[in-house]
C-alpha positions in Angstrom: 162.5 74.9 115.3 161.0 76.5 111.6 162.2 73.0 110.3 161.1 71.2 113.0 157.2 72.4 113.3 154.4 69.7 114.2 150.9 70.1 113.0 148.3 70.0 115.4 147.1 66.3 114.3 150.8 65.4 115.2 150.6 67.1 118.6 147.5 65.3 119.3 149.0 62.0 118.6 152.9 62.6 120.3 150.2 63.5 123.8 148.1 60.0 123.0 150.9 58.2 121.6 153.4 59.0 125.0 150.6 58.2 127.3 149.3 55.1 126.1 152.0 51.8 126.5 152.0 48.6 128.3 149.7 49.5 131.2 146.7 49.8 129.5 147.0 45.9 129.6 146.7 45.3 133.2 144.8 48.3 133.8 141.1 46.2 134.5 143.1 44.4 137.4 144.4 47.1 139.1 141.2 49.1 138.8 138.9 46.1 139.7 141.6 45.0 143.1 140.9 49.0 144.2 137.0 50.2 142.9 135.6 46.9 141.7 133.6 47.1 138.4 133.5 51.0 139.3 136.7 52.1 138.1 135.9 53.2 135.4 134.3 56.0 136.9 138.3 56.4 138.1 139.6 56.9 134.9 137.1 59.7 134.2 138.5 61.4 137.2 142.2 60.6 136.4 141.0 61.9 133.0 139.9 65.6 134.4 142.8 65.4 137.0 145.5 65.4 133.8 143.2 67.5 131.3 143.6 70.6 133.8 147.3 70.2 134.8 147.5 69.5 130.8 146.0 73.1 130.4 148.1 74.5 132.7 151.7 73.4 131.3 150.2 75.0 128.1 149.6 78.2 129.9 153.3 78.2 131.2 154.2 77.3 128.1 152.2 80.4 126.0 153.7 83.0 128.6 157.3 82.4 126.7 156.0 81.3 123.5 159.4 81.7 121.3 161.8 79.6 124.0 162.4 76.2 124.9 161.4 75.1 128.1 165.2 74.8 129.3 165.7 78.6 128.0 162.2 79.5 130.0 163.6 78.1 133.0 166.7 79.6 133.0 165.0 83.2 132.2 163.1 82.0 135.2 165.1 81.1 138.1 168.7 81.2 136.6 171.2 78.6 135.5 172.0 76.7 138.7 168.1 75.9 139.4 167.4 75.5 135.8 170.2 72.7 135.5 168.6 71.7 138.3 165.3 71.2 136.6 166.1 69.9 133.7 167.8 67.1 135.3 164.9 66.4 137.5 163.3 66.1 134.0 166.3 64.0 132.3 166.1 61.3 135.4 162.3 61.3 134.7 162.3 61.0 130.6 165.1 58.0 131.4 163.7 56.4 134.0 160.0 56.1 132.1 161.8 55.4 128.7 163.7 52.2 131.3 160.6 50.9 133.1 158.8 50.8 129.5 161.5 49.0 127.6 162.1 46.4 130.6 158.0 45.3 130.8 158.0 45.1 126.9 160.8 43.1 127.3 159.2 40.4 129.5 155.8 40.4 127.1 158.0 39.0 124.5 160.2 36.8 126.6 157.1 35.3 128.4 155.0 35.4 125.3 157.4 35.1 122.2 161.2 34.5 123.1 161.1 32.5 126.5 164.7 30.5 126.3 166.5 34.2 124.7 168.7 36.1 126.6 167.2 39.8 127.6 170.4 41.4 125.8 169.4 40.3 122.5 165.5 41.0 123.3 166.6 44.7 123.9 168.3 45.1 120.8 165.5 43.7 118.5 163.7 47.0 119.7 165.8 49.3 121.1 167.9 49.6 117.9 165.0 50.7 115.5 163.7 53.3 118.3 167.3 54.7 118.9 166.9 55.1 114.7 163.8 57.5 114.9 164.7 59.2 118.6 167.7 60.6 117.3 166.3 62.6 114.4 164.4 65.9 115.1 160.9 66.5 116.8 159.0 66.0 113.6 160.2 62.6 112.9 158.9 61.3 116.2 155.8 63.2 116.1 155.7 61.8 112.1 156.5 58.0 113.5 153.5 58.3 116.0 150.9 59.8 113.6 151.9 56.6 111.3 151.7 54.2 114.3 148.4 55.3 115.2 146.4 54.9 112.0 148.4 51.9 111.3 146.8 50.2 114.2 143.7 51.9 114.3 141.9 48.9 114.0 143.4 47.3 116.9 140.5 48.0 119.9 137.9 46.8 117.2 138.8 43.1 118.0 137.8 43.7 121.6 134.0 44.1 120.1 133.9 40.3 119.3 133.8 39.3 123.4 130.9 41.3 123.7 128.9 38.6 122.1 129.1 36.2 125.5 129.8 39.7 127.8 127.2 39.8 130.9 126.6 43.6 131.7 125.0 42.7 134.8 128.7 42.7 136.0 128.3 46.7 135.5 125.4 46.9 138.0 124.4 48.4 140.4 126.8 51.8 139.7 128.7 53.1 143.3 127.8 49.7 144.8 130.5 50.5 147.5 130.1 54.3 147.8 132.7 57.2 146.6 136.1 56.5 148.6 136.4 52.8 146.3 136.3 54.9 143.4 139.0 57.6 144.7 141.1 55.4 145.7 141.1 53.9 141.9 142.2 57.5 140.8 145.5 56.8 141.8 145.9 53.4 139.9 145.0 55.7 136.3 148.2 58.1 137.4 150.8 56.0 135.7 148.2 55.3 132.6 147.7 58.9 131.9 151.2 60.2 132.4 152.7 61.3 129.5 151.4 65.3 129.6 155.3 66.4 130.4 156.1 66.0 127.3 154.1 69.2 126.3 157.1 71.3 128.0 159.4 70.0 125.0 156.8 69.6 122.1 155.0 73.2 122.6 157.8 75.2 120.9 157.3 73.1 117.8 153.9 73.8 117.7 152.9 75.2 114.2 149.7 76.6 115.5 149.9 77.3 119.0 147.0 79.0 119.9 145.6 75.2 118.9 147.5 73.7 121.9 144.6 73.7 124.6 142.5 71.7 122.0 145.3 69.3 120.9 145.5 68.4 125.0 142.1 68.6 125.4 141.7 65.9 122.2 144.8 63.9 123.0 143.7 63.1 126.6 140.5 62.5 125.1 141.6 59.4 122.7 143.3 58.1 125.7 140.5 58.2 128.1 138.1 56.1 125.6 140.6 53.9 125.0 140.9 53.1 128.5 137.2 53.2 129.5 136.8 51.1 126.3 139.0 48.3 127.3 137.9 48.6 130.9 134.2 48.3 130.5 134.8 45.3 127.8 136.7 43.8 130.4 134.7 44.2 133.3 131.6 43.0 131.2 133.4 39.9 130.2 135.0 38.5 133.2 133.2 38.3 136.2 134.3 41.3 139.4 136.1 38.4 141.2 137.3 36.7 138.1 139.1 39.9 136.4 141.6 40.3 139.3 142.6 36.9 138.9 144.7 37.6 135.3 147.6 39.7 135.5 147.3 41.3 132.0 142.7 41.0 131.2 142.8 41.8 127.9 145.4 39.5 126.9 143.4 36.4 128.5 140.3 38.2 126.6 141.5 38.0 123.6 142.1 34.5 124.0 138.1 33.8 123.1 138.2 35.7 120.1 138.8 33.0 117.3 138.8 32.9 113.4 138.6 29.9 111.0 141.4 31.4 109.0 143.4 32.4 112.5 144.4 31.1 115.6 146.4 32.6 118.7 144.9 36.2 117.6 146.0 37.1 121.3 149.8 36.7 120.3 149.8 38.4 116.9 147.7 41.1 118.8 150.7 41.9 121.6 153.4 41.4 118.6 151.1 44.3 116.5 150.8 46.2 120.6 154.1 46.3 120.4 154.1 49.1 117.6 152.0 51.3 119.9 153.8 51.0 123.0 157.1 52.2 120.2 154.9 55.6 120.6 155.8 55.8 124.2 159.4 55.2 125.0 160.2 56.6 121.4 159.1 60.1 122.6 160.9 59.4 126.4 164.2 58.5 125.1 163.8 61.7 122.6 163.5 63.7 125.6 166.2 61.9 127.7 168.4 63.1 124.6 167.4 66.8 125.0 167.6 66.8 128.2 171.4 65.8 128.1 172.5 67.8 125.5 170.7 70.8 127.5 172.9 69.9 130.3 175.9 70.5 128.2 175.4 73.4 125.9 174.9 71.2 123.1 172.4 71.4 120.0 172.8 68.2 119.0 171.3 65.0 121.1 171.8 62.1 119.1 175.3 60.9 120.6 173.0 61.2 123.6 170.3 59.3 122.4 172.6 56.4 121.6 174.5 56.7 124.6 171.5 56.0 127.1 170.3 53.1 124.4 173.8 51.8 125.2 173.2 52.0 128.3 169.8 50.1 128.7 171.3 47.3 126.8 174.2 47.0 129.3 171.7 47.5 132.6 169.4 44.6 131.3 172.1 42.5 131.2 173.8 43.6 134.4 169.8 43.3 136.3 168.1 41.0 134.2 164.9 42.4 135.0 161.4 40.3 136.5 158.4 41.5 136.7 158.4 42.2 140.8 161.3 44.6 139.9 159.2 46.0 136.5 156.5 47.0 138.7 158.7 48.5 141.1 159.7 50.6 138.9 156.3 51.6 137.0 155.7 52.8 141.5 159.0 54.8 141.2 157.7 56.2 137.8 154.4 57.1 139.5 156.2 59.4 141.5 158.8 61.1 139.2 155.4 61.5 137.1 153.6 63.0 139.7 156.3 65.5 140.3 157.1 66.4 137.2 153.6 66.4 135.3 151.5 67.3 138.3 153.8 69.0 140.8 155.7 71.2 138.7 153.2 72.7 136.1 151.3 74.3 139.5 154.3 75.6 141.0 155.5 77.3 137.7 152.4 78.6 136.9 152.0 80.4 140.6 155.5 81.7 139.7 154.8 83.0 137.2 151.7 84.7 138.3 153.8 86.2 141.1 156.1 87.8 138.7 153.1 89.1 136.4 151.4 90.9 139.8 154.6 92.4 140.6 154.3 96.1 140.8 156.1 97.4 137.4 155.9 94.3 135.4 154.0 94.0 132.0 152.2 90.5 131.0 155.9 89.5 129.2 158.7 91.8 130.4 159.7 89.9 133.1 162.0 87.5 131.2 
């Protein structure tokens, strides 16, 4: 892990990076269908929901700060429910890095590659994010720091809409009341997961008495971002007219237009494309980890290339739509909600158990 230590700009990034993919494009309609032109007061709650189970894994995470999280768990609760664990973890990390790599499949075949066969669509990006999963923690969190300045400049071309935007749309605030707005909490769970990945990264940490800021900040970025594009979006299109485009902020980049450039919607998604890399290149990471956990092994890579393998065979077995892609964004939902929501709170009152046991200093009882 010496070789292997992130800064804590690079932890900030690897948190913003896994969190934000694909989803953020249709994120206007599914907030709009649930809290009308209020949901954005949704993802400020979603935002304070994952900032304090974000603080939490960090807590877990500080109590054993010189182990992996498979050695903690082990320490913990012993082999068999550790194994058990970490596969909970493995199914998770494989079936978000899955979900992600089939809907950024059937972007570019609806918007790039229409009469290619999904195979060859999954190889064009699975083999350069197999190249950077398989080398150590660094180089992942190194390959999302670059991503992210790289495309810095992406969310600035939303601005130019704003010229014809109506903020009326905005108006009045809690037009339907509270429970609209609740309800819309639920559609920013699959936007915001990505905190898990603090149970893998934390050991690497150079600085980890920085880690509550780096989640704090990291959850940050990606709850402007979203209230960014939401807002834009709900200012734009009317509240009836936004739920009537499956991806917004693709149809509203549509009106942006330059002398020198057309179609700025299509080289947009083909430069998106780089930032949703920053999600599933973190998840299939993981999935390797995971696996080599499972078998005693400290190297993941044959893993990593394994379960790339095995995507490449499963879209061509499937041949995945988008009914079954947001199927499985539901089932990821869940596995999310269990292993970045459900778990962190049950460790944590574990481990508080153990510390208020008669006997048992603050970090003897591993």
């Amino acid at each position: 892990m010496k070789k292997s230590e992130i800064t804590l700009r690079q932890f900030i990034l690897l948190i913003h990076g896994t969190q934000v993919g694909t989803g953020v494009l249709s994120l206007p309609r599914m907030l709009a269908e649930t809290a009308g032109t209020d949901g954005w007061i949704s993802i400020i709650f979603g935002w304070i929901i994952n900032l304090v189970l974000g603080i939490v894994i960090v807590w877990v995470m500080a109590q054993y700060p010189h182990v992996t999280f498979p050695q903690l768990l082990t320490r913990l609760f012993g082999k068999f429910i550790a194994a058990l664990v970490i596969i909970a973890l493995l199914c998770n990390f494989a079936l978000s890095s899955w979900s992600i790599f089939a809907d950024a499949m059937l972007y570019i075949k609806a918007w790039f590659l229409p009469m290619t066969q999904t195979p060859i669509i999954m190889c064009l990006f699975i083999v350069p994010a197999l190249l950077t999963a398989k080398k150590s923690m660094l180089v992942v969190a190194q390959y999302n720091e670059f991503v992210f300045f790289f495309t810095l400049w992406m969310p600035l071309i939303m601005l130019f809409p704003l010229v014809e935007a109506q903020h009326i749309h905005l108006l009045p605030v809690l037009k339907e009341g509270w429970v609209p707005v609740l309800k819309g909490v639920d559609n920013t769970t699959v936007s915001f997961i990505g905190n898990e990945i603090i149970f893998l990264v934390y050991p690497f940490l150079k600085k980890k008495e920085t880690a509550v800021y780096g989640v704090m900040i990291g959850n940050t970025l990606t709850m402007l971002l979203y209230l960014f594009v939401t807002l834009i979006s709900f200012a734009y299109f009317s509240p009836d007219e936004v739920t009537q485009y499956s991806q917004p902020v693709l149809n509203l980049l549509k009106v942006v237009e330059f002398r020198f450039l057309e179609r700025i919607d299509v080289i947009f998604l083909a430069l998106y494309l780089f930032v949703v890399s920053t999600s599933w290149v973190p998840y299939v990471h993981s999935t390797g980890i995971c696996a080599a956990q499972l078998v005693k092994s400290n190297n993941h890579s044959p893993f990593v290339l394994t379960f790339g393998v095995l995507i490449i065979l499963l879209s061509a077995w499937i041949e995945p739509s988008w009914q079954q892609s947001t199927q499985w964004m539901n089932w990821c939902k869940y596995s999310g909600l269990i292993v970045a929501y459900l778990l962190p709170i049950i460790l944590m009152l574990y481990i508080k158990a153990i510390q208020l046991m008669p006997g048992r200093s603050k970090r003897s009882e591993v």
